[in-house]
N, C-alpha and C positions, 0 to 999 in steps of 0.2 A: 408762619407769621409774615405779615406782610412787612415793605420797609418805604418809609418816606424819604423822600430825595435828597433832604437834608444829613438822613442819618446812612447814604452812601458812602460820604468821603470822596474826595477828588478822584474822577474817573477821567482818563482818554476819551476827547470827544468823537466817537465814534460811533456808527451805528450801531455795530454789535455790542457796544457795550454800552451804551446806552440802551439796547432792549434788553440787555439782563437787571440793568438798575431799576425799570419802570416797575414793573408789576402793582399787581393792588395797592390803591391809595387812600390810608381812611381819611376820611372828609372831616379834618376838626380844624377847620380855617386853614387858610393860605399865607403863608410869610411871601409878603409882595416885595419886590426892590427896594434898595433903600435912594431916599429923593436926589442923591448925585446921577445914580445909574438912570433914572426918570427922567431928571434934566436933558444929561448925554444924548438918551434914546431920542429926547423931541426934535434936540438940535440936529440932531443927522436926517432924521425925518423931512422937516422944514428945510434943508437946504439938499439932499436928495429928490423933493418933491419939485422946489422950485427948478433944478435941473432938468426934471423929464418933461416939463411941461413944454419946452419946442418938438419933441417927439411925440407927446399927445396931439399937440393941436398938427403936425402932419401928417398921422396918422389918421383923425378925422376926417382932413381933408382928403384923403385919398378912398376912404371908406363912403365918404357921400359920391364920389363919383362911382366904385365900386357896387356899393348895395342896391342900387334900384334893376341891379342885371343879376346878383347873385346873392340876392341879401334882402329883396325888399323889405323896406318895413322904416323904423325910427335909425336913428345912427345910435343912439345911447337907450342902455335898459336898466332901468330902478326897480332898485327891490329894498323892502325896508328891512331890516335885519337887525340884530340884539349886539348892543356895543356893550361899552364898558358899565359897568354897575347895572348890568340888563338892560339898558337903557336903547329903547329904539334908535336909529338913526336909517337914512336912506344913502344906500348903495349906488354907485353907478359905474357899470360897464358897458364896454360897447357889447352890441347887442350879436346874439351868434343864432339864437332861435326863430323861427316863424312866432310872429303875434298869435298870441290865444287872451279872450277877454278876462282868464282869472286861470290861477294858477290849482290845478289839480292836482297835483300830485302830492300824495301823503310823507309822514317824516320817516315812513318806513319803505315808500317804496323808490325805485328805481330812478334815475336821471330817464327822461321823456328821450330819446339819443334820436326817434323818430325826428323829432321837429328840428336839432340841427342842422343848419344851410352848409351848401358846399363851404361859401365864404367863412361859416361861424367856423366851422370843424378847424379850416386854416387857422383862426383868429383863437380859437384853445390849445391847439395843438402847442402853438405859440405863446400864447400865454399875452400876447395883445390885449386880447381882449381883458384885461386886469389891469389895464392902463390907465384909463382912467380914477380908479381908485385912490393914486397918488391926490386927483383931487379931497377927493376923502381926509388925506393925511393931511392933507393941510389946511383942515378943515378943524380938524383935531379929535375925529372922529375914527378913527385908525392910524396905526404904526404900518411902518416897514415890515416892522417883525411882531408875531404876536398870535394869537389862538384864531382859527378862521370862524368869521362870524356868522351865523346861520340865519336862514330866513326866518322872521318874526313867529309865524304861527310854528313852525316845528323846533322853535328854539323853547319854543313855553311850552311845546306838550313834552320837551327833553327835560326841561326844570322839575316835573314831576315825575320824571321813570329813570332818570340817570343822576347816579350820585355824583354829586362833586360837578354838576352843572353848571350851576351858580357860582359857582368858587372859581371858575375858568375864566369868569368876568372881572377876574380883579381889575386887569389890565386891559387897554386898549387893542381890540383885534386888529389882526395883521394882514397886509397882503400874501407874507407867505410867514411861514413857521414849522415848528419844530415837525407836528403830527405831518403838515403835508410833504416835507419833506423827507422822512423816514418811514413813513406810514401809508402814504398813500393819500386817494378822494378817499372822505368817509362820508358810506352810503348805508342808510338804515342804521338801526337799532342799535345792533351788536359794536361795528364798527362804531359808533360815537361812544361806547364803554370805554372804547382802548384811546380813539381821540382825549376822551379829557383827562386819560392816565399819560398821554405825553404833554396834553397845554397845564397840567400844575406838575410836572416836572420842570417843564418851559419854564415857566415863574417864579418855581424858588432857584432856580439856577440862573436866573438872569447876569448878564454881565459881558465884558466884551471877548470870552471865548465863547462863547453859546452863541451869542451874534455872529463874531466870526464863524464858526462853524455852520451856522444854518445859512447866512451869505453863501458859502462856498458848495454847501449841497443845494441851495436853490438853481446856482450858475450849472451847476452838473444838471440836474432836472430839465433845466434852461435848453442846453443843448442837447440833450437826449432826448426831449420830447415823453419822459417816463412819467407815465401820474397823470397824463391830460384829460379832461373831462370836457 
């Protein structure tokens, strides 16, 4: 029998015990936060975002003098991507890849790892390049924290082959969260089963352990460099 997150009981926020509570999730709606814990999250967001923004803007400036020797190309890449209530919204990070006029790659296959530049590899490893997204957050188009939002076309062919898709969207996507912090990049099919069995974990646990806790394994990832794509 499977078990819903709700019906866990107070676990240690920890990894390993956290991958014994996830397992199969059936999809009969999502208990979203209640609107204190929503407020909380915007107010840290909004004044989180407005903080990093002297370190965005000198990190661009150091990237326009860098990219045209190790990087040619735009300083920032858009990509439109599935927010909250499914809802489009456009993404921006600094840019880590060579330009291609449209993007080919399927929802099943690989990251293109060919087309990353020296500088991009730097700028993932690091996790830089996710910097700008804060604009995003303050945009009210992403959280700090929250389910990673995928690109527009392989987010709608997921809504049709992966249960409990849609139901991932309760909530505002995250710069980082629960799945990429315990879980990994998820790349292809399989792996986005087990992503949306950790982002409606994510959500009916929301609150300021679960935050706390994915804060602290982000900063661990942070300098480990584990998970970079």
């Amino acid at each position: 029998m499977s078990t819903r997150p709700s019906d866990v009981g107070v676990v240690p926020l920890d990894g390993t015990k956290i991958n014994e509570c996830i397992g199969p999730l059936p999809i009969n709606g999502v208990r979203v936060p209640v609107p204190a814990i929503v407020f909380s999250k915007r107010a840290v967001d909004l004044a989180a975002s407005l903080l990093a923004l002297p370190a965005i803007a000198l990190a661009g400036l150091t990237l326009m003098a860098l990219n045209p020797i190790w990087n040619p190309g735009p300083l920032f890449y858009r990509q439109v991507r599935m927010g909250r209530d499914c809802k489009p919204f456009t993404a921006i990070k600094f840019r880590t890849m060579r330009c291609t006029p449209a993007i080919m790659r399927g929802p099943n296959d690989p990251v293109e790892d060919d087309r990353i530049t020296r500088l991009g590899a730097f700028l993932r490893k690091s996790r830089i390049d996710e910097w700008p997204q804060f604009l995003n957050v303050l945009a009210g188009d992403m959280s700090l924290i929250g389910p990673r939002p995928d690109y527009w076309d392989h987010a709608v062919h997921y809504l049709q082959t992966v249960p409990g898709y849609r139901e991932r969207h309760a909530m505002r996507p995250g710069i980082t969260g629960l799945a990429q912090v315990d879980d990994g990049y998820a790349e292809g099919i399989e792996s986005t089963f087990r992503k949306v069995r950790y982002d409606l974990f994510y959500i009916e646990r929301t609150g300021f352990r679960m935050e706390a806790y994915i804060i602290m394994r982000t900063l661990s990832v942070l300098f480990t460099g584990a998970g970079a794509r």
